[in-house]
Each structure stands twice: as C-alpha cells, then as structure tokens.
PDB file of N, CA, C and O in Angstrom:
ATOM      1  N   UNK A   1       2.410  -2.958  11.113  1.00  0.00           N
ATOM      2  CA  UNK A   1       1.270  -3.750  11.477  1.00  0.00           C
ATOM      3  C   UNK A   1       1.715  -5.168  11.760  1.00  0.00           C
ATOM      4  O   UNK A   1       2.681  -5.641  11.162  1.00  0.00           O
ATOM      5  N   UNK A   2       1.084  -5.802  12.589  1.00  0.00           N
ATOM      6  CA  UNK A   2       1.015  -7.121  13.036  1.00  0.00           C
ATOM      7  C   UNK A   2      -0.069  -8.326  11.714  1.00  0.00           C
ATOM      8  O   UNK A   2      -1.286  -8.331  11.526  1.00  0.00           O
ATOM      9  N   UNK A   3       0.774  -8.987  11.206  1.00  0.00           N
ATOM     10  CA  UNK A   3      -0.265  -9.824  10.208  1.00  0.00           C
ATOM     11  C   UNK A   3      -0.350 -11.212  10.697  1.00  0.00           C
ATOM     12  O   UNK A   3       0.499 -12.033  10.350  1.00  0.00           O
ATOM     13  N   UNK A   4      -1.572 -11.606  11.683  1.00  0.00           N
ATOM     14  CA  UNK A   4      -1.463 -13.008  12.405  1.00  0.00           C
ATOM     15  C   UNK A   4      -2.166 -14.172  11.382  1.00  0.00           C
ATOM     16  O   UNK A   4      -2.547 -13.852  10.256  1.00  0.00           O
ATOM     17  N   UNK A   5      -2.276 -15.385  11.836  1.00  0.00           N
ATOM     18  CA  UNK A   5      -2.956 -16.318  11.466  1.00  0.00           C
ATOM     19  C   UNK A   5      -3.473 -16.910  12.082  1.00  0.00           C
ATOM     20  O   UNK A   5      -2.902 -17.504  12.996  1.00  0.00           O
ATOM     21  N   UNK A   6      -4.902 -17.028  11.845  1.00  0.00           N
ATOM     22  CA  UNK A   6      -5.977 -17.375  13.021  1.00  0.00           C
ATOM     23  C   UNK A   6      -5.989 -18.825  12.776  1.00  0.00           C
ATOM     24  O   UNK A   6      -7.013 -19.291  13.275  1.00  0.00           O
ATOM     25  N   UNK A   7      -5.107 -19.932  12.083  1.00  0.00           N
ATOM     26  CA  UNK A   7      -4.912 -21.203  12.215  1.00  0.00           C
ATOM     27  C   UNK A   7      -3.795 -21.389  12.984  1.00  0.00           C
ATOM     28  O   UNK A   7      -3.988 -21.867  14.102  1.00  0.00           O
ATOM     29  N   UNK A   8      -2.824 -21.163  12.701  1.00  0.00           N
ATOM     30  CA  UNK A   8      -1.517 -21.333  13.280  1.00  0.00           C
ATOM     31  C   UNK A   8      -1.349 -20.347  14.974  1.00  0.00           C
ATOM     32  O   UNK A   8      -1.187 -20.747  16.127  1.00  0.00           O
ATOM     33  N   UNK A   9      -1.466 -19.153  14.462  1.00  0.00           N
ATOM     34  CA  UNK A   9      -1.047 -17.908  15.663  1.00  0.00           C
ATOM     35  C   UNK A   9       0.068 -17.585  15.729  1.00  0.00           C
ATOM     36  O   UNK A   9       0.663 -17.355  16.782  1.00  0.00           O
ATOM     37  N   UNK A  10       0.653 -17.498  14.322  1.00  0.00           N
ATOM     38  CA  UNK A  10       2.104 -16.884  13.850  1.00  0.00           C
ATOM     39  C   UNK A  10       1.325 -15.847  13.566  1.00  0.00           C
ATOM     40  O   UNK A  10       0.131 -15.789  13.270  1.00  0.00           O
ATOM     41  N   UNK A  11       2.320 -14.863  13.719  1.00  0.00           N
ATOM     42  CA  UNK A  11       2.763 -13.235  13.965  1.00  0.00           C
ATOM     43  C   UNK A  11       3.794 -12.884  12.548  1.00  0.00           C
ATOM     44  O   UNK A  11       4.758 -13.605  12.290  1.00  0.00           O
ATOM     45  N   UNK A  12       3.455 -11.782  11.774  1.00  0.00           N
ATOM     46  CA  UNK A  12       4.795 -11.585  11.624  1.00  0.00           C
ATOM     47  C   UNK A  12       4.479 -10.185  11.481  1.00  0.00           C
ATOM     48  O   UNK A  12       3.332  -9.818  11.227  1.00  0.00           O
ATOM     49  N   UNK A  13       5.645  -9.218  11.664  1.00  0.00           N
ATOM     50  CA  UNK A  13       5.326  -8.151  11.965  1.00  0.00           C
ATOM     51  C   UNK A  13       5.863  -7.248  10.546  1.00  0.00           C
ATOM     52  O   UNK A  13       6.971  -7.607  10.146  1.00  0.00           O
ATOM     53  N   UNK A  14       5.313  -6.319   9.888  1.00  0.00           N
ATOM     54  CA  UNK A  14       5.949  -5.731   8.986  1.00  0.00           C
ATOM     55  C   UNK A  14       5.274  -4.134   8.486  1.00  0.00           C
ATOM     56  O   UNK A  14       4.886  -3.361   9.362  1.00  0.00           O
ATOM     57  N   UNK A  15       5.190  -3.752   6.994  1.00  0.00           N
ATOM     58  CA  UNK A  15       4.229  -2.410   6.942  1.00  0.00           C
ATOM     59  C   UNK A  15       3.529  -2.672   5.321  1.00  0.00           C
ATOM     60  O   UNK A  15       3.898  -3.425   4.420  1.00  0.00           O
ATOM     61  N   UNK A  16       2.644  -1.933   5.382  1.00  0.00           N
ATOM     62  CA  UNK A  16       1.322  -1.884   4.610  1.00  0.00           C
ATOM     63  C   UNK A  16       1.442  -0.972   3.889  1.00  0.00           C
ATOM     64  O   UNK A  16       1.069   0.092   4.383  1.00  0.00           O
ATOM     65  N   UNK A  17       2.057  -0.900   2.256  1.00  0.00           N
ATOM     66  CA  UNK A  17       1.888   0.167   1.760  1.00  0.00           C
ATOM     67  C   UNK A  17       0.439   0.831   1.616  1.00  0.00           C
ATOM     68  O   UNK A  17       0.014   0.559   0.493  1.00  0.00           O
ATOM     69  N   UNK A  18      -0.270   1.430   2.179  1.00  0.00           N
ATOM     70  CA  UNK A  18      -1.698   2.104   2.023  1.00  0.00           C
ATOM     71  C   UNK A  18      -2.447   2.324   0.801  1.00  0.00           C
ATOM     72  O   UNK A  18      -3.675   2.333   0.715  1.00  0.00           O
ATOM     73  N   UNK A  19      -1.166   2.596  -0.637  1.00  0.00           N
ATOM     74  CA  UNK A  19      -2.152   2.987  -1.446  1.00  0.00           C
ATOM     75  C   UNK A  19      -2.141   1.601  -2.178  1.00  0.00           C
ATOM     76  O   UNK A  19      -2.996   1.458  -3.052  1.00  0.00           O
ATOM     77  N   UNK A  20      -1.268   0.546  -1.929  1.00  0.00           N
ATOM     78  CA  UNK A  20      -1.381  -0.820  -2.971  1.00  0.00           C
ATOM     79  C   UNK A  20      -1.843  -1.653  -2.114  1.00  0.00           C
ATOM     80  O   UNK A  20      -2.422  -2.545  -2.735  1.00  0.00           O
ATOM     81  N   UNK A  21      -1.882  -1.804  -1.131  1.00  0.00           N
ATOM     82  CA  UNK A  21      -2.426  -2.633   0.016  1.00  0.00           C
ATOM     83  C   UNK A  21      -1.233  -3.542   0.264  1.00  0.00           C
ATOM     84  O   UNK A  21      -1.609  -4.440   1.017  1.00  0.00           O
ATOM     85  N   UNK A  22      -0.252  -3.651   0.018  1.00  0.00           N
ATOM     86  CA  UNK A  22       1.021  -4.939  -0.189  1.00  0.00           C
ATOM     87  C   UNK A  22       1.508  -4.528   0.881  1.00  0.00           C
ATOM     88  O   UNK A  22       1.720  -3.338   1.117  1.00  0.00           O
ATOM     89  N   UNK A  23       1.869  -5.972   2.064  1.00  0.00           N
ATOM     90  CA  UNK A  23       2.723  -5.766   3.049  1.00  0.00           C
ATOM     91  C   UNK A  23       4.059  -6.641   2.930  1.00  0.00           C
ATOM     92  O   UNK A  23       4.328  -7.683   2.333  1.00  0.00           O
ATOM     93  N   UNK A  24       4.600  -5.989   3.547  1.00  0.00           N
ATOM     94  CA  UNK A  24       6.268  -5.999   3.386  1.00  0.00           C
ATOM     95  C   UNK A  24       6.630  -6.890   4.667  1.00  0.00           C
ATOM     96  O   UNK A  24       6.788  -6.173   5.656  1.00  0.00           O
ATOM     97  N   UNK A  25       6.821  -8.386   4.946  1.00  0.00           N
ATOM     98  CA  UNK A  25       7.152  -9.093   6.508  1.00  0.00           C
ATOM     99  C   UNK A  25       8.535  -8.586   6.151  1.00  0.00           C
ATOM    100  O   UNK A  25       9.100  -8.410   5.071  1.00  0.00           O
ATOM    101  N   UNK A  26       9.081  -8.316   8.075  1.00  0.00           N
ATOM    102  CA  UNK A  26       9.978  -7.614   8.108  1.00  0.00           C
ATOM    103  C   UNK A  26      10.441  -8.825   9.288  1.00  0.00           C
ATOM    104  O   UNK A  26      11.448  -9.422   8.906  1.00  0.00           O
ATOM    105  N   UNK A  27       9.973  -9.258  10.494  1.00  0.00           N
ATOM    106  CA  UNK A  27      10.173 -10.150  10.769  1.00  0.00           C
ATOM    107  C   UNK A  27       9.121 -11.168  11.900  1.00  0.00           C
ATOM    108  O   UNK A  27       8.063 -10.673  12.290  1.00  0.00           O
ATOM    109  N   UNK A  28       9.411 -12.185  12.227  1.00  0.00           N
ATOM    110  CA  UNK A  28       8.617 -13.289  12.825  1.00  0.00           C
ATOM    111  C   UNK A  28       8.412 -12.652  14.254  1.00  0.00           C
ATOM    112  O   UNK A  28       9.435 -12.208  14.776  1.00  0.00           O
ATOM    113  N   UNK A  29       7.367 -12.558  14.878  1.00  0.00           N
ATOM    114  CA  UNK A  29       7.002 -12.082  16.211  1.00  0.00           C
ATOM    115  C   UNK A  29       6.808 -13.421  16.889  1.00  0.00           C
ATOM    116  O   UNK A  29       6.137 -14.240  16.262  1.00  0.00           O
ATOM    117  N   UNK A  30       7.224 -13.727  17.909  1.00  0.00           N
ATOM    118  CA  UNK A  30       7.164 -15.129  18.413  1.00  0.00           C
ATOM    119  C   UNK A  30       7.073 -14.976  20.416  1.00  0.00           C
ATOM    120  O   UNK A  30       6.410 -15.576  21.262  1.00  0.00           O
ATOM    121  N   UNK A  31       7.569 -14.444  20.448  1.00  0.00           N
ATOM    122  CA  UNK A  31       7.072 -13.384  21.929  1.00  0.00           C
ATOM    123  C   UNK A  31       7.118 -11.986  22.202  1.00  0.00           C
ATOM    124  O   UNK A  31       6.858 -11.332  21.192  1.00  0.00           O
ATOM    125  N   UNK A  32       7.421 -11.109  23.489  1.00  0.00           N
ATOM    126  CA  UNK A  32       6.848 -10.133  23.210  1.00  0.00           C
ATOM    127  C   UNK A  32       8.498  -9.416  23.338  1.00  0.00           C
ATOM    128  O   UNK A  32       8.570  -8.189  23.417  1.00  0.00           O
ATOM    129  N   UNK A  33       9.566 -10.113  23.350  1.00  0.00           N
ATOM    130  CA  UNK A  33      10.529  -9.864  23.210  1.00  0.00           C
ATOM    131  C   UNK A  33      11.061  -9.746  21.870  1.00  0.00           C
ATOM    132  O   UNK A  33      12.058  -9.034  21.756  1.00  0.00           O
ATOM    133  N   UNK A  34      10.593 -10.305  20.827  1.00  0.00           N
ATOM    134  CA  UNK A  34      10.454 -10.178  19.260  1.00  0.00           C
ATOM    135  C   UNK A  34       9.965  -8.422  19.499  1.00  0.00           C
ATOM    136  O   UNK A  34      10.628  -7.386  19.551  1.00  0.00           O
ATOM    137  N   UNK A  35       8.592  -8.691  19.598  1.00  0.00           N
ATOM    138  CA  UNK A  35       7.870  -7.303  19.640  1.00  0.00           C
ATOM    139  C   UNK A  35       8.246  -5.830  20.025  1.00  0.00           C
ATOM    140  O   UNK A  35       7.944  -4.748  19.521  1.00  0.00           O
ATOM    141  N   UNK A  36       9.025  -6.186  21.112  1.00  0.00           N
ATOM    142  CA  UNK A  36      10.077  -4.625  21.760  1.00  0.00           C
ATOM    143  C   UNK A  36      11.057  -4.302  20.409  1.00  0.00           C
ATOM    144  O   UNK A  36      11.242  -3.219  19.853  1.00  0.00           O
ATOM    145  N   UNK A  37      11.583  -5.559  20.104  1.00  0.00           N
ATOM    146  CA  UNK A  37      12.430  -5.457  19.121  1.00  0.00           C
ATOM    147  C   UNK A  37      12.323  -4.850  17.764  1.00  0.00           C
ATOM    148  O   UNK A  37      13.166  -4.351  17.018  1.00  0.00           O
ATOM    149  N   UNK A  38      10.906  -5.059  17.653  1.00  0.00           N
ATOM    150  CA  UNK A  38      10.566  -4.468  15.860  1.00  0.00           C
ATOM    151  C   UNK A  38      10.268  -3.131  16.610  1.00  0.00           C
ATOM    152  O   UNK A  38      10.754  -2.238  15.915  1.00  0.00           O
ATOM    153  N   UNK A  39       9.667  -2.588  17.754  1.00  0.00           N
ATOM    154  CA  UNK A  39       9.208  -1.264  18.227  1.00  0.00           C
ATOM    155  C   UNK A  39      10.788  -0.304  18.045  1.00  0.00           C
ATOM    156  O   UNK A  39      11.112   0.749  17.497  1.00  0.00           O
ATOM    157  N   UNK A  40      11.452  -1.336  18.824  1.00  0.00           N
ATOM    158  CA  UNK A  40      12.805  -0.530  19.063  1.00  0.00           C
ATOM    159  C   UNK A  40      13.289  -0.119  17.784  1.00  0.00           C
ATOM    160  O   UNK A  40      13.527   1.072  17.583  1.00  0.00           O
ATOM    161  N   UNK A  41      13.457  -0.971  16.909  1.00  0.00           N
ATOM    162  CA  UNK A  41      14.110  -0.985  15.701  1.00  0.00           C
ATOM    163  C   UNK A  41      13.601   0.009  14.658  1.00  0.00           C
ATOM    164  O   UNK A  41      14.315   0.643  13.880  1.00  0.00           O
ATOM    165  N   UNK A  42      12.214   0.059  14.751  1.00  0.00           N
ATOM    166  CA  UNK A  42      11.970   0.882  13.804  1.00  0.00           C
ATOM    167  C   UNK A  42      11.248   2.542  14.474  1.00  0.00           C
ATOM    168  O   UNK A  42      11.034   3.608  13.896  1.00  0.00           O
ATOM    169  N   UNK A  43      11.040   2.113  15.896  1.00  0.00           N
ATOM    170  CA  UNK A  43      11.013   3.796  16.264  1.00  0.00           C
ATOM    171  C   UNK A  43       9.302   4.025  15.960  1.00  0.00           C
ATOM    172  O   UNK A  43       8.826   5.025  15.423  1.00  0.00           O
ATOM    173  N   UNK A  44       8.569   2.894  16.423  1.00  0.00           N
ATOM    174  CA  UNK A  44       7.062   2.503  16.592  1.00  0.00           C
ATOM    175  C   UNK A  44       6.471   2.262  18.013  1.00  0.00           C
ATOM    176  O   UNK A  44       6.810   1.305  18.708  1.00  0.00           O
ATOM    177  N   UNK A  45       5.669   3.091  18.348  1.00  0.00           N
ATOM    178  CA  UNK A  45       5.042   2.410  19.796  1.00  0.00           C
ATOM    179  C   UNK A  45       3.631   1.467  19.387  1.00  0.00           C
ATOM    180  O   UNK A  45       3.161   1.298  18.262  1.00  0.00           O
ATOM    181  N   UNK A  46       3.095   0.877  20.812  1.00  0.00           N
ATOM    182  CA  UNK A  46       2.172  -0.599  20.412  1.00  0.00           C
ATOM    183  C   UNK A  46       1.350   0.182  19.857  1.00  0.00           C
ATOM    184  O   UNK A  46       0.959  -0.259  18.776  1.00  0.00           O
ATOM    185  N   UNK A  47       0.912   1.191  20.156  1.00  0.00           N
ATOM    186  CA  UNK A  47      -0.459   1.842  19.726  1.00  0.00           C
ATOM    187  C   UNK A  47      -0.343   2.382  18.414  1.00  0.00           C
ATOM    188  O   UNK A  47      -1.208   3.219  18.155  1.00  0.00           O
ATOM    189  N   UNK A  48       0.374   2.173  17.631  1.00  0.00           N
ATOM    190  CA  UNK A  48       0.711   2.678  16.564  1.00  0.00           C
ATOM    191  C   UNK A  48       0.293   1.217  15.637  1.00  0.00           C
ATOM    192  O   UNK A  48      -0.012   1.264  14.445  1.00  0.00           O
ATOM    193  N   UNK A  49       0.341   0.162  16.314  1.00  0.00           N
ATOM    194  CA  UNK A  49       0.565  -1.325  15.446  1.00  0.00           C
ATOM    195  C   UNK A  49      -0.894  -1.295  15.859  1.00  0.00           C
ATOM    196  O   UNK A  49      -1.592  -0.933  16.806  1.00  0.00           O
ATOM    197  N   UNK A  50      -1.048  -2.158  14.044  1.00  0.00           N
ATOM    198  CA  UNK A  50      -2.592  -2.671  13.814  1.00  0.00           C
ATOM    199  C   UNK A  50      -2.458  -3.973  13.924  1.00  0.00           C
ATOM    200  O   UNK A  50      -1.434  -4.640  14.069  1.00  0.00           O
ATOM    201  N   UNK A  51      -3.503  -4.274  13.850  1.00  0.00           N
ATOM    202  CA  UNK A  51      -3.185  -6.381  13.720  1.00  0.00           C
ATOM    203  C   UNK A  51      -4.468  -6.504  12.630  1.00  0.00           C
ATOM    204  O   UNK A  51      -5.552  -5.921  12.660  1.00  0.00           O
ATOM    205  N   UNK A  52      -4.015  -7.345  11.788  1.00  0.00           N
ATOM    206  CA  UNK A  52      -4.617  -7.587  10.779  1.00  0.00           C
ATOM    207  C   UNK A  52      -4.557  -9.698  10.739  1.00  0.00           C
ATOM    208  O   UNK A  52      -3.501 -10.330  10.764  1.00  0.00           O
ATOM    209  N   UNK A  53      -5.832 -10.277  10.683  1.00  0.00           N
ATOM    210  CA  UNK A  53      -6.050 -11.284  10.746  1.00  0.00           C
ATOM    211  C   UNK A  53      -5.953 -12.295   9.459  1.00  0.00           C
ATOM    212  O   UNK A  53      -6.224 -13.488   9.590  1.00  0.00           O
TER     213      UNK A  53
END
C-alpha cells in the first residue's frame, strides 16, 4: 500500500499487516520511477496498491 500525507504529499510505499493494522515503510515514493521500482521489486502490480491517507 501507498501511505500519503495530505499536508506534505510524501508517499511512502510499504505493507499492512491486516490482522494488527501496523505498516511496515519499505521505501520513499517520490516519482513514478520510485513506484515501478517497489512494483518491480516486490512482484506487485498498481492495481494491487491501496493508498491510504
């Protein structure tokens, strides 16, 4: 999931354990070249990423 900030509009991209709710930043999304990168890396397509505000 994508965890933004609706003051700033930092990104950071990481995962959500489901049953504790605790997310894990994995790293800073800053364009969409960041973004290919966490897809690539972890073997995720966009539609798979949530964004959480």
């Amino acid at each position: 999931m994508i965890r933004a900030s609706i003051c700033t509009g930092e990104q950071v991209a990481g995962f959500k354990d489901l049953e504790t709710g605790k997310f894990e930043d994995i790293m800073l999304i800053s364009n969409e070249k960041d973004m290919k990168e966490f897809m690539r890396m972890y073997g995720v397509q966009a539609e798979d990423i949530s964004k959480e505000w």
